[in-house]
N, C-alpha and C positions, 0 to 999 in steps of 0.2 A: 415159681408159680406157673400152671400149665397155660396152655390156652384158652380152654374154655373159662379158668377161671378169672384169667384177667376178661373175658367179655362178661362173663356175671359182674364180675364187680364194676366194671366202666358203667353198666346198665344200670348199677344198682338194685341187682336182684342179689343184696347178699343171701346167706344161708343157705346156696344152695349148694354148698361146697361136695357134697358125692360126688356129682359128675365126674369132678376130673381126679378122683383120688386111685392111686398106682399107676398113673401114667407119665411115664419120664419123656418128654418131652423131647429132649436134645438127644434123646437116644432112637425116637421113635424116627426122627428127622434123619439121623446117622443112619439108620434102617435101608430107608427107602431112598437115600442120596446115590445120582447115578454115581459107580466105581470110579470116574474119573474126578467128579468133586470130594471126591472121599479121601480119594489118594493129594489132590491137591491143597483138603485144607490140612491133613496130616505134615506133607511137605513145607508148607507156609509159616507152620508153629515154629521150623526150626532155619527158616531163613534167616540170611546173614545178613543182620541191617546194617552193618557197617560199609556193606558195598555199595555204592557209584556206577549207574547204570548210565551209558551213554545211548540216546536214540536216535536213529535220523527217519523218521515215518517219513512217506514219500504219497503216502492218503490218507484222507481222514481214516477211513479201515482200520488204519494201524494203534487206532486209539485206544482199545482192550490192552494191547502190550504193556502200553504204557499206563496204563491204571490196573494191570495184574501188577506189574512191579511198585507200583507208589505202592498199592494197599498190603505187599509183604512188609513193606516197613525200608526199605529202599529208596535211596536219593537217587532221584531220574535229572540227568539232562539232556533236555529237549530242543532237537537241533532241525528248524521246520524252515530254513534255508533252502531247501529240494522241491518245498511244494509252492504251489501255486497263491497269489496271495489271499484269495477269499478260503480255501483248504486251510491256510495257515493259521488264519483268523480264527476257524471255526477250531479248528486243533489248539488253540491257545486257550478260548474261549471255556471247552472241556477240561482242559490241564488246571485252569482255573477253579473250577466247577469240583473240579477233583480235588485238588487242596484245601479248598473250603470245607465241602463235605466231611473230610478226614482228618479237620482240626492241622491242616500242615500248613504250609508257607508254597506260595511262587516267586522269582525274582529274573527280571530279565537282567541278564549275564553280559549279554551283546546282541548284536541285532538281529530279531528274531532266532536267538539261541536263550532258553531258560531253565530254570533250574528250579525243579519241584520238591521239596525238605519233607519229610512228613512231623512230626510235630514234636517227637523226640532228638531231633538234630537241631541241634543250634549254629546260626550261621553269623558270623562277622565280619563286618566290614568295613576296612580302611580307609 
């Protein structure tokens, strides 16, 4: 369903379905996507989720790394030993925020070292 036709129907203007008919939608989007998110979500379909990313951010900055690799589908551990303790907080805070979001899991590991699952890994423990 395009866009304009989900806002007719949220509004309850059905019947006015012309507007959006021949317009593909995810193609139109793929169109006008700058070349570098183009090339990235092509690359991401074939990420390897079975890899184990290790990270040591050293600023919050470093936060996008670390939510490009969870959202490939990649187990992140996050190693925020380096930063300072309100940075860390806040960087723990987003890891969180990120897990949630993406239906995955956090668990601290050891101190202030943790371990971000996305939702397809299952983890056990002893």
């Amino acid at each position: 369903m395009g866009a304009v036709r989900k806002v007719v129907s949220y509004l309850g203007l059905g019947g006015i379905d012309h507007y959006d008919d021949g317009y593909d939608d995810e193609q139109y989007e793929e169109d006008y996507m700058p070349a570098a998110e183009r090339a990235a979500r092509r690359w991401r379909s074939t990420a390897d989720s079975s890899r184990i990313v290790m990270v040591q951010p050293l600023k919050y900055n470093d936060a996008p790394m670390i939510g490009q690799h969870f959202r490939e589908g990649q187990t992140v551990i996050m190693d925020v030993t380096g930063m300072p303790m309100p940075e860390a907080t806040r960087m723990v805070d987003f890891a969180a925020g990120l897990a949630y979001g993406c239906e995955g899991r956090i668990e601290r590991i050891a101190d202030r070292v943790f371990l971000l699952a996305p939702a397809h890994v299952e983890i056990e423990s002893s």
